[in-house]
C-alpha positions in Angstrom: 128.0 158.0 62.7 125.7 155.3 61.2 121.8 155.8 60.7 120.1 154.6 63.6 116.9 152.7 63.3 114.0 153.2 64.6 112.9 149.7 66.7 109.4 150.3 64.8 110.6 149.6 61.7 112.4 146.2 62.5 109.3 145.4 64.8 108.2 144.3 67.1 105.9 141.5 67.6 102.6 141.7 69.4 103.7 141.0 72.5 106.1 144.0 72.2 109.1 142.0 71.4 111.5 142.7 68.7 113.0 139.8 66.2 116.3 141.1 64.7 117.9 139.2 62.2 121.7 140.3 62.0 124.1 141.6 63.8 123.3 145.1 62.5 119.8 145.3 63.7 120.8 144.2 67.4 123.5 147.3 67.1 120.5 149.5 65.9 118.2 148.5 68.8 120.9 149.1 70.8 122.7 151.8 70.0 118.6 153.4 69.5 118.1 152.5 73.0 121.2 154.2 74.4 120.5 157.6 72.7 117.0 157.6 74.4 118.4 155.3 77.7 116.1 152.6 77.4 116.6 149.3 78.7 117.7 146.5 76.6 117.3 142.5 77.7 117.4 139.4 75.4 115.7 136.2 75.6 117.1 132.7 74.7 114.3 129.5 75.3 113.2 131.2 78.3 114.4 128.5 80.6 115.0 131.0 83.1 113.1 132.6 85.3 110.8 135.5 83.7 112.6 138.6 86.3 116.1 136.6 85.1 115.6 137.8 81.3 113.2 140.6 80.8 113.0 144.1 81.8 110.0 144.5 84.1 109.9 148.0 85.3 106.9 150.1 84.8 108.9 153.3 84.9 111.1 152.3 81.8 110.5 151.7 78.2 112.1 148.8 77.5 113.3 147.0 74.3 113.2 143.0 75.2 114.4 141.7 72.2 114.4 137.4 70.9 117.3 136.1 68.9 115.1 133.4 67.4 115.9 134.9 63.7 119.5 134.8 64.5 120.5 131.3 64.5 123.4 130.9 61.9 126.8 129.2 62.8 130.3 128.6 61.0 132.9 125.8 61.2 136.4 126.2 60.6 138.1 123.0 61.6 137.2 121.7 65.2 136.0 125.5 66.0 132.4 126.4 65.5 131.3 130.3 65.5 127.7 130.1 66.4 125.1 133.3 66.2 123.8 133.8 69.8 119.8 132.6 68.8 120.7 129.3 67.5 119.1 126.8 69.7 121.7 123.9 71.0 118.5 120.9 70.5 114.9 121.3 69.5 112.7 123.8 71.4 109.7 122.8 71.5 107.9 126.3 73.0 109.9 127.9 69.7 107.8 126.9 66.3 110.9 128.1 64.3 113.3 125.4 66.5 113.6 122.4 65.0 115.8 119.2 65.9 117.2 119.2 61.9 118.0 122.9 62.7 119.5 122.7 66.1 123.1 123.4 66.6 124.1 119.8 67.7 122.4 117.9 65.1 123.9 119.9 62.4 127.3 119.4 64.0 126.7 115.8 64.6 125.5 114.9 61.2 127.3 117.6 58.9 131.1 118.0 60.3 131.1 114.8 63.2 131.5 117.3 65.8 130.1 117.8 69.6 130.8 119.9 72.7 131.9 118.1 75.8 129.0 117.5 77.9 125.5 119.2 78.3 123.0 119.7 80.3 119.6 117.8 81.5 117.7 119.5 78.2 119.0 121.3 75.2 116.2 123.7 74.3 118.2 126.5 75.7 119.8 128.9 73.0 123.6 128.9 73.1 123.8 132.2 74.7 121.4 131.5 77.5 123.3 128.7 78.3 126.6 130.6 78.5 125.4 133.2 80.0 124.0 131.7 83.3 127.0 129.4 83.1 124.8 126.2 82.8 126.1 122.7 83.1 125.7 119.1 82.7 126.3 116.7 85.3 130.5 115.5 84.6 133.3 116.5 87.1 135.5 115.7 84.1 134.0 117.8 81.1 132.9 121.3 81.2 131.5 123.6 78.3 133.1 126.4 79.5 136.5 125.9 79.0 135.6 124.6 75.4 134.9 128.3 74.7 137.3 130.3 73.1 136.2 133.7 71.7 132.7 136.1 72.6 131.4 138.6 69.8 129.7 140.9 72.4 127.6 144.6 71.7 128.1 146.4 74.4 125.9 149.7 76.0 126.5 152.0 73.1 126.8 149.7 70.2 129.7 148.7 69.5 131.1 145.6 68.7 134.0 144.0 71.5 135.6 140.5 71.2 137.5 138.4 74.0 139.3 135.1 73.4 141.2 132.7 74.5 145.0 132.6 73.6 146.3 129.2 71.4 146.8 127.3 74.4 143.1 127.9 75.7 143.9 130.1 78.5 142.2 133.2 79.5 144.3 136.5 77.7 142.2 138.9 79.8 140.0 140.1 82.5 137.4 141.0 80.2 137.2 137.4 79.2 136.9 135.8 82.2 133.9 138.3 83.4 132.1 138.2 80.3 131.9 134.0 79.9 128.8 134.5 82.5 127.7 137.6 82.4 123.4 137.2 82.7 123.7 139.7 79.5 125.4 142.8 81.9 128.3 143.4 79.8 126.0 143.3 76.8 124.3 141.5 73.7 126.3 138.2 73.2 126.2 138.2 69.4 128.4 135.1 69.0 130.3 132.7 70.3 133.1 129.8 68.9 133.8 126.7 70.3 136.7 124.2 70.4 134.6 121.4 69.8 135.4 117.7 70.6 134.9 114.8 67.7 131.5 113.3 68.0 130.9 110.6 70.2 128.0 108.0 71.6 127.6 107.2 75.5 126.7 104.0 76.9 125.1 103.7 80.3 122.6 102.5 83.4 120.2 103.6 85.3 119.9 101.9 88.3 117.3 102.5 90.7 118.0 101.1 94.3 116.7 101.9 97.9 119.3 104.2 99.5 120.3 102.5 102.5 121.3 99.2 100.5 122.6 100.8 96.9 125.2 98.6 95.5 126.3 101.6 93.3 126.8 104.4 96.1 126.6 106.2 99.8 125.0 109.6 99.3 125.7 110.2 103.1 129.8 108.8 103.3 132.7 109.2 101.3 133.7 106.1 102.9 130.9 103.8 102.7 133.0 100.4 103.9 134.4 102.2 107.3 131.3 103.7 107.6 129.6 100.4 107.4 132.1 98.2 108.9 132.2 95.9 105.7 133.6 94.9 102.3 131.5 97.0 100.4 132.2 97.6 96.8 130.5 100.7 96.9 131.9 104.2 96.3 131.2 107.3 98.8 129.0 110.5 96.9 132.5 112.2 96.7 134.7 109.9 94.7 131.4 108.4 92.4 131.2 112.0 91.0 134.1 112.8 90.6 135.5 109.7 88.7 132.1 108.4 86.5 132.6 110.8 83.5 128.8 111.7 83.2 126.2 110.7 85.9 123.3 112.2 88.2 121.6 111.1 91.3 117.9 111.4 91.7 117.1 111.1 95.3 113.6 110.6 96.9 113.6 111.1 100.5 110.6 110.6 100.8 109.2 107.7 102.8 105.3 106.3 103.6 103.2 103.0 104.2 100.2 102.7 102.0 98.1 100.0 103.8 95.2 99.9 101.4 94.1 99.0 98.5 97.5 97.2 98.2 99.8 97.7 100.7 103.1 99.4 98.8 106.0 100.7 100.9 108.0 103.8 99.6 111.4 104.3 101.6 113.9 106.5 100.3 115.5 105.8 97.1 117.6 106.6 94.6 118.3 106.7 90.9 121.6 106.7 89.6 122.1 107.7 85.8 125.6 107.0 85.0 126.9 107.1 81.4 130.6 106.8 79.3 132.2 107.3 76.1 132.2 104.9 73.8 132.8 104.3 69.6 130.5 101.8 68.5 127.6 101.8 67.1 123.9 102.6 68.6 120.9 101.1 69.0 117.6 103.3 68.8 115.4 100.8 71.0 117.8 101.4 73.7 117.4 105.1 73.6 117.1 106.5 77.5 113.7 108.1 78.3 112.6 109.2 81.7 108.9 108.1 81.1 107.8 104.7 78.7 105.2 106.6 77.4 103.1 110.0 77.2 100.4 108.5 79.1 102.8 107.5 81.7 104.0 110.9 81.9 100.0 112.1 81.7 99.3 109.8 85.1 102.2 111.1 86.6 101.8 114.4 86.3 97.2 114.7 87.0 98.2 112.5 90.3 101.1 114.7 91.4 98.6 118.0 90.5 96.1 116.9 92.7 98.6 116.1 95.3 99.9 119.6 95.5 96.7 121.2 95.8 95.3 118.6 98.4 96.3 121.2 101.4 93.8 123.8 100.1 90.0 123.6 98.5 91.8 124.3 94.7 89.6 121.6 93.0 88.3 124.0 90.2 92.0 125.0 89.4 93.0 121.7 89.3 90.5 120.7 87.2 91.4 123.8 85.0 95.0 122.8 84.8 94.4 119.4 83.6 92.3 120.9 80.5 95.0 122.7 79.5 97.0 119.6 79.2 94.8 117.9 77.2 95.4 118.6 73.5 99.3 118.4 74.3 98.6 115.3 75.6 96.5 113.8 72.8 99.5 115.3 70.6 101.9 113.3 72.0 100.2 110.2 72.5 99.1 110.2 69.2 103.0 109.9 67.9 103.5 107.0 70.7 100.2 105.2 69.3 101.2 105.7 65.6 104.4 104.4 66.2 103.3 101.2 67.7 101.1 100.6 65.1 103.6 101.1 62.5 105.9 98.2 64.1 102.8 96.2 64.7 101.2 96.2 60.9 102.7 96.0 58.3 101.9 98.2 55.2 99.3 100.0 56.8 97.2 102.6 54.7 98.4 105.8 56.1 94.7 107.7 56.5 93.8 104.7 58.5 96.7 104.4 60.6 95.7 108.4 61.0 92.6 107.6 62.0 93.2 104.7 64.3 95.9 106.5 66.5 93.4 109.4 66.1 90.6 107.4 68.3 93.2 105.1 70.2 94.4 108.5 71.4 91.2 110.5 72.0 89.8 107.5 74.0 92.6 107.1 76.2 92.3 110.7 76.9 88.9 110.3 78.2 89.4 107.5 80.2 92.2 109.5 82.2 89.5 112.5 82.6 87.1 109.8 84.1 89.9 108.5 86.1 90.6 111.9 87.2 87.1 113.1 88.0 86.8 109.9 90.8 90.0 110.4 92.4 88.9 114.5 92.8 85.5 112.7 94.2 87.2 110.5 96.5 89.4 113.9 97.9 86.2 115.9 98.3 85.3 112.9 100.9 88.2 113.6 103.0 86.4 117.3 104.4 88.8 117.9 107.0 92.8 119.7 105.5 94.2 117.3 108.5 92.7 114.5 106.4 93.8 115.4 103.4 97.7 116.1 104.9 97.7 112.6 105.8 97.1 111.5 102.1 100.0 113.3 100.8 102.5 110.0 101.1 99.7 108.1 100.1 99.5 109.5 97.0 103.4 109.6 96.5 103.6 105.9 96.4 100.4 105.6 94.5 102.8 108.1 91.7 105.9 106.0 92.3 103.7 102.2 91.8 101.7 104.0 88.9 104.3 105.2 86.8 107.3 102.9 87.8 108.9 106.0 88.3 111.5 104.2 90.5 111.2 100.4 89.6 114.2 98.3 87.7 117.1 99.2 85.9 118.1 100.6 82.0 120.4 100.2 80.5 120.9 102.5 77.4 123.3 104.3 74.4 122.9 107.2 72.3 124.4 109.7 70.8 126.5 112.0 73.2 124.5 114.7 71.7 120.9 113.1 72.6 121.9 111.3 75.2 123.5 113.8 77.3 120.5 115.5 77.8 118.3 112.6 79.2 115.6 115.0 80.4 114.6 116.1 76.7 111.6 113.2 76.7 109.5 115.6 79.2 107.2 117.2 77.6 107.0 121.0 80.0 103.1 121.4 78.9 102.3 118.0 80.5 105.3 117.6 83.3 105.9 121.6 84.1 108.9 121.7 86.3 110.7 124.8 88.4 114.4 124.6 89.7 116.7 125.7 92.7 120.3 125.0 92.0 122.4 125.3 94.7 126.3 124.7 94.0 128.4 123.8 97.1 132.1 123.4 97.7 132.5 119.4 96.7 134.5 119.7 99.9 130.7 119.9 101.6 128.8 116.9 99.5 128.3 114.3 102.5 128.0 117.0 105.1 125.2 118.4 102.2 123.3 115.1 102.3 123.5 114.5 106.1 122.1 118.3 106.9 119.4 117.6 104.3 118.4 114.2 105.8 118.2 115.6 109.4 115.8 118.9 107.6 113.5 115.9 106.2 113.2 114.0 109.3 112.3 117.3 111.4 109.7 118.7 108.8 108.5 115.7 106.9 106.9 115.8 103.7 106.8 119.2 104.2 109.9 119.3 103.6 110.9 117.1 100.9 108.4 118.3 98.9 106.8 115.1 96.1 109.4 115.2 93.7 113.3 114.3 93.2 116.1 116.0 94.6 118.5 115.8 91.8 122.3 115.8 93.2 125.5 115.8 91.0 128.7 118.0 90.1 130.4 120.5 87.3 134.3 121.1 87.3 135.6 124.2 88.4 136.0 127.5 86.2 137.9 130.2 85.7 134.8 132.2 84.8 134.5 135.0 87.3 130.8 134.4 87.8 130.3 131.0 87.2 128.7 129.0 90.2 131.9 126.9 89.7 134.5 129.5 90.1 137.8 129.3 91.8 141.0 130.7 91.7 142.5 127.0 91.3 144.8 127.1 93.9 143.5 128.0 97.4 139.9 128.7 97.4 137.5 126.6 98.9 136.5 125.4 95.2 139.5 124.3 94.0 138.0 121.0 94.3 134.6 121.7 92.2 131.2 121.7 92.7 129.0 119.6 93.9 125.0 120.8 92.8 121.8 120.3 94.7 118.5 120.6 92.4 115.3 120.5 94.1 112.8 119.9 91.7 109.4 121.5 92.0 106.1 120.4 90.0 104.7 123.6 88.6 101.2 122.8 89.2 101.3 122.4 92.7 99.9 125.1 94.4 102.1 127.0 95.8 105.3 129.2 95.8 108.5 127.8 95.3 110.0 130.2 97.0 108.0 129.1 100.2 109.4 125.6 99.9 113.0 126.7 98.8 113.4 129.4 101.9 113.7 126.8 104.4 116.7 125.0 102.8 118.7 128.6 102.0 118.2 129.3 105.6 119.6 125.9 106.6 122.9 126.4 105.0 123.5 129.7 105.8 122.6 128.9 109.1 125.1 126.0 108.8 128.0 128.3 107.7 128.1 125.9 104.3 128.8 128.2 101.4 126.3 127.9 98.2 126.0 129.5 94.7 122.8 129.7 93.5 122.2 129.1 89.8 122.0 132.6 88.4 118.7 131.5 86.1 116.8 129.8 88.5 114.6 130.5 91.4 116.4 133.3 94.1 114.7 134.5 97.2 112.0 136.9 97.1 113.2 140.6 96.6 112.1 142.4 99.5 112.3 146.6 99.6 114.5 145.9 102.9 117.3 143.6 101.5 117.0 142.2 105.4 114.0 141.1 105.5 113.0 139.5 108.7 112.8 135.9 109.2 109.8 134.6 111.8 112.2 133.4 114.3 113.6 137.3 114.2 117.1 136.3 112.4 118.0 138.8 109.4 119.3 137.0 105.9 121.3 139.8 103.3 120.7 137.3 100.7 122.3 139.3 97.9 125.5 139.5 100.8 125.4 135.9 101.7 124.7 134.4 97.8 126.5 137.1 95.6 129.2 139.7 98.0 130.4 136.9 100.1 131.0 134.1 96.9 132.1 135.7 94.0 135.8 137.0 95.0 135.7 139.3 91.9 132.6 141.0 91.7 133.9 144.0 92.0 136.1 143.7 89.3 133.2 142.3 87.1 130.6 145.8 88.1 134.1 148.0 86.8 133.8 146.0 83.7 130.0 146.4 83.3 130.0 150.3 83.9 132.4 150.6 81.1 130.5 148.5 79.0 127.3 150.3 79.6 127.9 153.6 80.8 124.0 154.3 80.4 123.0 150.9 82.7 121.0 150.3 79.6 121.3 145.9 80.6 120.8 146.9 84.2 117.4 145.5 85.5 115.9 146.3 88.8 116.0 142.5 89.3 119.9 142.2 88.6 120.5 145.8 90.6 119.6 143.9 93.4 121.3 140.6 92.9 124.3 141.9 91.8 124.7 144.6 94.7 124.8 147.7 92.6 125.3 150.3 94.5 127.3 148.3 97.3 130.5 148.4 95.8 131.8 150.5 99.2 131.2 146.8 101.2 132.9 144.8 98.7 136.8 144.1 99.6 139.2 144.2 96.8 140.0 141.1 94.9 
């Protein structure tokens, strides 16, 4: 038997976690941890939620370990073998993670390869994004299936691998529980890819009230019976599934502001819709969600003080926007150098320094005078009803301010830079949380309609002051992907269609308080729903029945995990013979994954 190693030796950091560099020292850690039955977790970007990735309990030692050292990858014709850390775009929380050193620039630019489709960002490692069987908005591509082989450690330390066969189907049960495992079955060490030749995308945005989109009917898959006309436009179902890459941002929400100006917000939607295509780019017509950082700086102190306009939070909100600051000045620095660049020519380049220095700094202080009147102006308003009355207000005053929802783009990139259109939002400036639920496409319309009815009987309340993002992933044969089926008489066989609610971190309060309501709704409703396994869950309760006000009980981990996933009993055999000592097994992922409930499970 090898010499283990001590985890002092390889590290760790100061904030107790450890930074292997090959293969062997993940064994080590883990094979250290089994012989002493410590728990073992891995972080990628940490896109997911914090109880998602790390081992938590006080009554453990732990051993959370970063891959950010491990980022090496390997081509061998169209197949890539990537090391687990390797980040698939630039991360900008990871000062290691560059865009040069990412693993779709380098395959872009160095072998003319790509993977099928993405998601909204790429600063997620490739294993994280595996693992919680992540996805980009396309009915027609899926990452998933462009895998073909997993290098995995398991419990004790040993090295497993599942593949593929030639013709890209699944040779084994293993395989298809281990392509999203949430890091159960053990430390992805690396994983190879059938990649696609490299392409560019060309597409629109077009933003459009909801009720009189040209494009689409969020609430018909048959918009001209419907609406008793000609109408060119498609119904929600057959948009997603036949535009190759698209997503839907819809804003439900709806408000009069009479004065200053009198600006009308009524439910709208933007539609993001993009294709294939060979020729060549052009960088001006590059997609970014916001013109400029100080666009995104506006949006973001107006939508702050908005979410803490219910409660006296002032000093907090005032705290907040300090912290924002220098990342701001950052970033608007680049925007001002940049302009100054294409506006003189052969400009010295410590005085084009030193101008977007000042342009940058002064901007940044007009926005903190700005700021400081509209938090005067609130602390006028004494009474909380007051203040709840100026929530819309200050939803259109976002939406006119920032043109968040005005015009149309049209753009074309790189499939590798494009894809990704969210990757211009800076998450110091813009933080944002996420609730995926995946639904039976079967359900889209009856999805939207529910959801429409829920806004109208709670309000703003309700639809909260950001986007609802809506769009769809193909089905999988992965066992525990959100997207699973069987492919032949499940109720996905027809794919997925994904609800995102979007939640600005710096309003104050819990997600999960806002999220509840809607996970109640559809159970309620009898529509079935997949939550996305790194994202926001309902609060873990010590009774797993916790008791709603109106005195209904919810199982949550029976209603989102037993009652979905057809082989989850299959998967925990899997898992106890891959970790024998529960060494991956968090109390968090106990819970979700009904450990321990095996009895109530029917066989697959």
């Amino acid at each position: 038997m090898a010499k283990l190693v001590d985890p002092a030796i390889i590290g760790p950091d100061e904030k107790g976690i450890y930074h292997p560099k090959t293969e062997s020292e993940i064994q080590d850690l883990v094979k250290y941890a089994y012989n002493h039955h410590y728990q073992v977790r891995v972080r990628g970007s940490g896109h997911s939620t914090a109880a998602a990735i790390y081992s938590e309990d006080p009554n453990v030692t732990k051993i959370n370990i970063s891959l950010d050292h491990y980022t090496g990858f390997t081509c061998e014709g169209d197949f890539v073998t990537a090391d687990a850390g390797i980040h698939l775009g630039h991360d900008p929380k990871d000062p290691l993670s560059t865009l040069e050193n990412s693993l779709l620039y380098q395959l872009h630019h160095d072998h003319s390869l790509a993977l099928e489709d993405l998601g909204g960002i790429t600063h997620q490692t490739v294993s994280g994004f595996i693992s919680t069987g992540s996805s980009g908005g396309s009915f027609n591509y899926g990452v998933l299936e462009s895998v073909y082989t997993l290098r995995i450690i398991d419990g004790k330390g040993d090295i497993y691998e599942v593949s593929r066969d030639a013709k890209g189907a699944p040779t084994s049960d293993e395989f298809k529980a281990a392509l999203v495992s949430v890091g159960l079955l053990g430390v992805l060490s690396k994983v190879t890819f059938k990649c696609t030749p490299s392409f560019n995308i060309k597409g629109c945005q077009k933003s459009e009230l909801v009720h009189t989109s040209e494009v689409i009917d969020i609430y018909s898959d048959e918009p001209a019976k419907r609406n008793g006309d000609d109408s060119s436009k498609l119904g929600l179902t057959p948009f997603l599934t036949t535009t190759p890459y698209t997503r839907i941002m819809w804003w439900p929400q709806t408000a009069t502001v009479e004065h200053p100006a009198k600006f009308e917000l009524k439910e709208r939607i933007q539609v993001w819709q993009a294709k294939r295509h060979d020729s060549s780019i052009s960088d001006d017509q590059r997609f970014k969600v916001f013109d400029s950082a100080l666009e995104m700086m506006l949006a973001s102190y107006l939508l702050t003080l908005m979410g803490n306009l219910k409660d006296d939070k002032i000093g907090e909100v005032i705290g907040i926007v300090g912290k924002m600051q220098p990342r701001f000045k950052e970033l608007h620095k680049k925007d001002v150098k940049s302009l100054l660049e294409k506006c003189i020519k052969d400009i010295d380049p410590k005085v084009l320094e030193g101008l977007a220095e000042k342009i940058s700094a002064s901007t940044s202080n007009i926005l903190m005078v700005l700021f400081q009147l509209v938090i005067w102006m609130t602390d006028t308003f004494s009474s909380q009803e007051k203040r709840l009355e100026m929530l819309p207000a200050f939803s259109a005053t976002v939406i006119a301010a920032t043109n968040i929802l005005d015009g149309d783009t049209n753009f074309e990139d790189t499939g590798f830079q494009g894809l990704p259109m969210d990757n211009s939002v800076d998450d110091t400036i813009f933080p944002c949380s996420f609730n995926e639920m995946w639904v039976p496409m079967k359900y889209a319309t009856k999805s939207t309609n529910l959801l429409r009815d829920h806004f109208d009987k709670g309000g703003y309340d309700y639809t909260g002051n950001m986007a609802w993002e809506l769009y769809a992933s193909k089905k999988t044969d992965a066992w525990m992907s959100m997207s699973y089926s069987n492919g032949e008489d499940d109720e996905w066989e027809g794919g997925a269609f994904r609800i995102d609610a979007i939640w600005f971190d710096h309003t104050g309060q819990d997600p999960q308080e806002f999220y509840l309501p809607v996970w109640k709704l559809f159970s309620d409703e009898g529509i079935p729903f997949r939550l996305h396994w790194g994202k926001h869950f309902p609060p873990i309760t010590s009774d797993a029945k916790a008791d709603d006000l109106s005195g209904k009980t919810y199982d949550w981990p029976k209603i989102l995990v037993m009652d979905q996933y057809p082989n989850l009993k299959k998967f925990l055999q899997i898992r106890k013979e891959k970790d024998p000592h529960d060494i991956f097994l968090t109390n968090y992922w106990r819970h979700w994954f009904c450990v321990g409930r095996e009895s109530e499970m029917p066989d697959p």
